[in-house]
C-alpha positions as CSV (number, residue, x, y, z in Angstrom):
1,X,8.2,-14.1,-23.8
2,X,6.8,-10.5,-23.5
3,X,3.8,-9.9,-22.9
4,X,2.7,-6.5,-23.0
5,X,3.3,-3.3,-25.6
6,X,5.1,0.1,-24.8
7,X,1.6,1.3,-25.1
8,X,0.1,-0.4,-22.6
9,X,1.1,1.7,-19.6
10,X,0.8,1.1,-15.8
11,X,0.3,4.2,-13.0
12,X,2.0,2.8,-9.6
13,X,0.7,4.9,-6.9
14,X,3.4,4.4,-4.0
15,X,6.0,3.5,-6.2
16,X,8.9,3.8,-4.8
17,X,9.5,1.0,-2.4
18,X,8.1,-2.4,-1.0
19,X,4.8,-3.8,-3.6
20,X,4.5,-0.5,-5.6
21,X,8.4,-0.8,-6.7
22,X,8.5,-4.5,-7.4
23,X,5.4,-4.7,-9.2
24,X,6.7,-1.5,-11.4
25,X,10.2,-3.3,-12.2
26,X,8.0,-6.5,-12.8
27,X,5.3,-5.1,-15.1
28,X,8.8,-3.4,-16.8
29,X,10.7,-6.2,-17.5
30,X,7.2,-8.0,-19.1
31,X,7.5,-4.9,-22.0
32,X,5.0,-2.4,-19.7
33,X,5.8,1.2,-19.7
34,X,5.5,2.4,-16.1
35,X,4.5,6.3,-14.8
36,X,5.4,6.1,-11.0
37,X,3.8,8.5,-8.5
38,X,5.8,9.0,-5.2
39,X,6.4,11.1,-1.8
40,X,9.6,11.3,-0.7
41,X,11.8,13.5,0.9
42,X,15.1,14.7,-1.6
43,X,17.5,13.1,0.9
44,X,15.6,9.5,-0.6
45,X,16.3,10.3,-4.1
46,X,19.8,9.3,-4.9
47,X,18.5,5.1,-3.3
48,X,15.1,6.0,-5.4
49,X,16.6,7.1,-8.6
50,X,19.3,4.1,-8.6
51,X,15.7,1.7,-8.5
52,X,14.4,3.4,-11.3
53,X,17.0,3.2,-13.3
54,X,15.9,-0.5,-13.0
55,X,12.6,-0.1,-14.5
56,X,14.2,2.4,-17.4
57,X,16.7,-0.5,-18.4
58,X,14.1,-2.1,-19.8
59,X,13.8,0.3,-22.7
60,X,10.0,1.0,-22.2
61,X,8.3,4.4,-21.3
62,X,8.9,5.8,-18.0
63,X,8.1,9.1,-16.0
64,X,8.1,9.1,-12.7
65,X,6.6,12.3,-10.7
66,X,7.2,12.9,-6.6
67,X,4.1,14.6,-5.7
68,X,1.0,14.4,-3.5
69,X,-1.2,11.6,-4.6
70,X,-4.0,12.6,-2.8
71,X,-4.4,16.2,-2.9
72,X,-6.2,17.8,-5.5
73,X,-3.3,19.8,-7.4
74,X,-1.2,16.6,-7.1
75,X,-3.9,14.6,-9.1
76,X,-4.2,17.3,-11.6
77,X,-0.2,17.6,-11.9
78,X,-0.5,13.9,-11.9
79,X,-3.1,13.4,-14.7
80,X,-1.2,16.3,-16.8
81,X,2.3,14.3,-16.6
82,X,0.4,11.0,-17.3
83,X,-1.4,12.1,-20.7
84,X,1.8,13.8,-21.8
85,X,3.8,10.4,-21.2
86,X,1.3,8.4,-22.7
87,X,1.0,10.4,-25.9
88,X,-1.7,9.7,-29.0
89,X,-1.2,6.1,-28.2
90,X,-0.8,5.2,-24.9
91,X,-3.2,3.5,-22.7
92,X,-3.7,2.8,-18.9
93,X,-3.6,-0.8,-18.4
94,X,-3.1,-1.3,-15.0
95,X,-3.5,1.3,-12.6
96,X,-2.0,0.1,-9.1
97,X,-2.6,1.5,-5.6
98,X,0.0,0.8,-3.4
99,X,-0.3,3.8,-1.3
100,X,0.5,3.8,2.1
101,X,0.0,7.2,4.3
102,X,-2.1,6.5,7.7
103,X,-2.4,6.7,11.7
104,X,-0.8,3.9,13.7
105,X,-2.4,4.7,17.1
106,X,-4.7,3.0,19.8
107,X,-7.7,4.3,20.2
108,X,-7.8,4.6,23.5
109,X,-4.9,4.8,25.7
110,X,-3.5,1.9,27.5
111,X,-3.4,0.4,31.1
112,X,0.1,0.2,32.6
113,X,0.8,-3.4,32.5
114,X,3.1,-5.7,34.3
115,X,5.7,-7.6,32.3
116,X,4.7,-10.9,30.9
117,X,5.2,-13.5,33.8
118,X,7.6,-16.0,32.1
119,X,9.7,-12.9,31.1
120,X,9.9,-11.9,34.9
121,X,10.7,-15.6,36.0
122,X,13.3,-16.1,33.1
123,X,15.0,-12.5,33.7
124,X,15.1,-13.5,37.5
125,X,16.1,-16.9,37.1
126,X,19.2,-15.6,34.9
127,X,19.8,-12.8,37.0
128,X,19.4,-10.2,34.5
129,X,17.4,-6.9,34.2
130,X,13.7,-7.0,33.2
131,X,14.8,-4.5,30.8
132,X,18.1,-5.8,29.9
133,X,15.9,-9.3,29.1
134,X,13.6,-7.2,27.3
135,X,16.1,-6.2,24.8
136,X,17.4,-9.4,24.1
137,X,14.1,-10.3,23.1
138,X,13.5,-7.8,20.7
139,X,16.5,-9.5,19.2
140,X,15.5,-12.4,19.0
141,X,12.3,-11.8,17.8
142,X,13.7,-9.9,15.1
143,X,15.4,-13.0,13.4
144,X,12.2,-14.5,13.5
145,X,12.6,-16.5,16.7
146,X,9.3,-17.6,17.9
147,X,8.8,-16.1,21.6
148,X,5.9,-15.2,21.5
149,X,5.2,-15.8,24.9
150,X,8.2,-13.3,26.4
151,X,7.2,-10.2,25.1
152,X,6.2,-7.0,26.5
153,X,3.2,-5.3,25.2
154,X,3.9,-2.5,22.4
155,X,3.8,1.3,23.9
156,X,2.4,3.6,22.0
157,X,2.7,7.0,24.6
158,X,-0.4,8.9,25.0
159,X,-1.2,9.1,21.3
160,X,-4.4,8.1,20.6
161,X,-6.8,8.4,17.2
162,X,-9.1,11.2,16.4
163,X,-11.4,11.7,13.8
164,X,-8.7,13.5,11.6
165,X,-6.4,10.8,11.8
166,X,-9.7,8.2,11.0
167,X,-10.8,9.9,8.0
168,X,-7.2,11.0,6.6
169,X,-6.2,7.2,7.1
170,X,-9.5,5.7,5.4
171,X,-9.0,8.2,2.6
172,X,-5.6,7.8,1.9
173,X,-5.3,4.0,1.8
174,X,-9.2,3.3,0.9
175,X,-11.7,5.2,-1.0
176,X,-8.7,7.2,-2.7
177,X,-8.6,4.4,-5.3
178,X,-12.0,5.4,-6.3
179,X,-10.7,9.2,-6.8
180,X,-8.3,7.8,-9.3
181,X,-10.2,5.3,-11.3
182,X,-12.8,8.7,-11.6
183,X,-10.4,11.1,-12.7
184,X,-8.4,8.3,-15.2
185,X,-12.0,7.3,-16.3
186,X,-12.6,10.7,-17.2
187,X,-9.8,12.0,-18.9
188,X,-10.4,8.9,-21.4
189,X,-7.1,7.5,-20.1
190,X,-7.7,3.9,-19.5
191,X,-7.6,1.3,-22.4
192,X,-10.2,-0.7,-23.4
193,X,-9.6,-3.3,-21.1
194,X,-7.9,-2.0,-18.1
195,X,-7.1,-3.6,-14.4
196,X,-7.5,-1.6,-11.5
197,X,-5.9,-3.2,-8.4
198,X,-5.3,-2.4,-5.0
199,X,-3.8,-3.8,-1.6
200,X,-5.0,-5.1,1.5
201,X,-3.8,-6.5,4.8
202,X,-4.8,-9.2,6.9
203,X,-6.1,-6.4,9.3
204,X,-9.2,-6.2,7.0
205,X,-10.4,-9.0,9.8
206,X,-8.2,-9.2,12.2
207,X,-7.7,-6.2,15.0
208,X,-4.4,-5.3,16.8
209,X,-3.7,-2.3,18.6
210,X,-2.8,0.6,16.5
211,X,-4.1,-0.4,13.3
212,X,-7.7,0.9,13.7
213,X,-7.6,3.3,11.2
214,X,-5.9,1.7,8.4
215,X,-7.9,-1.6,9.2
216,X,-11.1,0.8,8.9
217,X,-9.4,2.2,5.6
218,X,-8.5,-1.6,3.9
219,X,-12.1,-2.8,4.4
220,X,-12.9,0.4,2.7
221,X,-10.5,-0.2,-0.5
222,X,-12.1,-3.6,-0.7
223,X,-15.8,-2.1,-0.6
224,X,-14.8,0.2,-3.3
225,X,-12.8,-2.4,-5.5
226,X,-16.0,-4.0,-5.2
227,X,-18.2,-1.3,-6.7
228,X,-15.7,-0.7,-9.4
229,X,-15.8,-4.0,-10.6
230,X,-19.6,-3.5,-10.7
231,X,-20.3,-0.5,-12.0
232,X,-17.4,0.2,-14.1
233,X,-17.4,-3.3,-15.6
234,X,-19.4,-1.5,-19.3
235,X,-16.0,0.3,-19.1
236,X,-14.0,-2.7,-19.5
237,X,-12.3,-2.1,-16.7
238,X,-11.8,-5.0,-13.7
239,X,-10.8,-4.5,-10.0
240,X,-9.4,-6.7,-7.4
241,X,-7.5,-7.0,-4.0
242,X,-4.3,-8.3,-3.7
243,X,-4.0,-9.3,0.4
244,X,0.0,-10.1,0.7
245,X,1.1,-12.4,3.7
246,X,3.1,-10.5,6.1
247,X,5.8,-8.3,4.3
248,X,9.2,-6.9,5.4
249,X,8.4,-3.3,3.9
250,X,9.0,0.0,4.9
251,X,5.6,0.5,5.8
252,X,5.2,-2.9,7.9
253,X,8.3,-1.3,10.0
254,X,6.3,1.9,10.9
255,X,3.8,-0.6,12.9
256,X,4.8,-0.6,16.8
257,X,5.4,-4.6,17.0
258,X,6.3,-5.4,13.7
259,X,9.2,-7.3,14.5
260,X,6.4,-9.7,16.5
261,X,4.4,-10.4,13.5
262,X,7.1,-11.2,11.7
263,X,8.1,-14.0,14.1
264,X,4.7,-14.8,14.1
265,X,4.6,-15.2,10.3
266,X,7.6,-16.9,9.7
267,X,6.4,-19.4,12.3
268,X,2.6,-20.1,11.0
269,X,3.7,-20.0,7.1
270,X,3.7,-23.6,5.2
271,X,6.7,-22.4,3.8
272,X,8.9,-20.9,6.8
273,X,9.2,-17.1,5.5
274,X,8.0,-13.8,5.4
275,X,6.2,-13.0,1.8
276,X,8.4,-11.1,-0.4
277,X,7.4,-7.7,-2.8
278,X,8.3,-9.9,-5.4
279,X,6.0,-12.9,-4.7
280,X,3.2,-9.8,-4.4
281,X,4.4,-8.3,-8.0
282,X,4.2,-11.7,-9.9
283,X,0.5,-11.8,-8.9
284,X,0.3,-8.1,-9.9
285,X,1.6,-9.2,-13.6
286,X,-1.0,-12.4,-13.6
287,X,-4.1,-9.8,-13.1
288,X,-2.0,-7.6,-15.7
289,X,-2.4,-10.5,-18.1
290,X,-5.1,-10.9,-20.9
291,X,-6.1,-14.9,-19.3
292,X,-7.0,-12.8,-16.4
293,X,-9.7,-10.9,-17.8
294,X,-12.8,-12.7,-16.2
295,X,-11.1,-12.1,-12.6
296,X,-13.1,-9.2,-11.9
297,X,-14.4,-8.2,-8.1
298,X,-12.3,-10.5,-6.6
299,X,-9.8,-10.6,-3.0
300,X,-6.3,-12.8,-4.1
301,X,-4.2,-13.5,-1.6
302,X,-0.8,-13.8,-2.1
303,X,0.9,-15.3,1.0
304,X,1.7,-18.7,0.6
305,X,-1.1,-20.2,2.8
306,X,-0.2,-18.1,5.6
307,X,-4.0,-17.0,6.1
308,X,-5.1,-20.6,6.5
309,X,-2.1,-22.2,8.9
């Protein structure tokens, strides 16, 4: 059954890959019309324009526009391409943050550290390499093996965060969800009974090195979610946070270690895998739905009981 109208539209900001793609193909193939905002590089467009085609086989609306999401000309450009897609008609029903642009360094820079005893006794005791054993680990831990125990600590160089790379990061994945729901809210955009979601990350309580700023910038998102669900509630619009268990995405790759919570994941989840974009997008499309409406100001997670094993 479909649920939803070519009128009823959703904006995906950071839809081109990992939670902002799948949810876009999802809310599609429920009868959704879909405006995609995106930053990519042209070499990316030929793999990017094949996944659209996905979401335009559906039959519904679609524009898609590769611009800067958080600049001020590329929310004007934006907002110009959105109320000439949606017509005399069209409404925003779902307006999706799935943005992710931020700083993954320490902030401070580390210690030289020796390599994890029971790496050193195994690599000696096989007569390899430290570093040759090191590799093999990386291997290892990369089909989800759980050695936890064997690895070396992530390097990062000599980077280490500055108050740029703080407030960029906190902006661009945090309080820029705010920027949107203003400037949507304002250009009488949003339908009657709208859902504003974003996405979080179990750094939001959790601290590992590197992820300072965009920890800093999820408990943001959620503060703000929070206040729009409060004061624009008279609106009839609802916000909430969607925290996915741990993801094989693009952006989860960028993280030095990634590979290690991976393993980690795989091991601790009742159900032996990593979360999908797909498990996250079917919870996108349950906040999309009418039942959903008194779900306002609320953190979901969607990660199989990984958060409490």
């Amino acid at each position: 059954m479909i649920r939803f109208t070519k009128q009823q539209w959703a904006v995906v900001l950071g839809g081109s890959s990992g939670f902002g793609l799948a949810s876009a193909k999802k809310l599609a193939a429920e009868g959704m019309s879909v405006f995609i905002v995106h930053r990519d590089r042209r070499g990316a467009m030929e793999r990017i324009e094949r996944d659209f085609d996905q979401v335009r086989a559906h039959g519904n609306g679609f524009a898609s526009l590769n611009a800067d999401a958080l600049s001020p000309e590329g929310m004007a450009a934006v907002l110009d391409g959105l109320a000439a897609s949606l017509g005399p008609d069209g409404k925003v029903r779902v307006l999706l943050h799935s943005i992710a642009y931020g700083n993954l360094k320490p902030i401070v820079r580390e210690r030289p550290a020796p390599a994890p005893p029971a790496l050193a006794r195994l690599a000696d005791a096989l007569g390899l390499a430290p570093a040759d054993m090191d590799a093999a680990v990386d291997r290892l831990a990369a089909g989800g093996e759980p050695i936890f125990k064997l690895f070396q600590p992530v390097s990062y160089g000599d980077a280490t965060l500055d108050d740029e790379d703080m407030a960029r990061t906190i902006f661009s994945m945090g309080t820029s969800l705010l920027s949107w729901v203003q400037r949507i809210h304002a250009a009488g955009l949003f339908a009657p009974d709208a859902r504003v979601i974003g996405l979080t990350s179990e750094g939001n309580a959790v601290a590992w090195r590197g992820y300072a700023a965009v920890a800093a910038a999820k408990s943001a998102l959620e503060s703000v979610s929070r206040a729009i669900a409060v004061e624009f509630a008279p609106y009839g619009i609802r916000s909430n946070i969607v925290q996915p268990g741990v993801t094989d995405t693009p952006a989860l790759r960028l993280i030095p270690g990634s590979d290690l919570m991976k393993a980690g994941a795989r091991r601790r989840n009742p159900f032996g895998r990593l979360t999908t974009p797909e498990d996250v997008a079917d919870v996108v499309f349950l906040l999309s739905l009418d039942e959903a409406r008194w779900i306002n100001g609320a953190l979901i997670r969607a990660d199989g009981g990984e958060h409490v094993a």
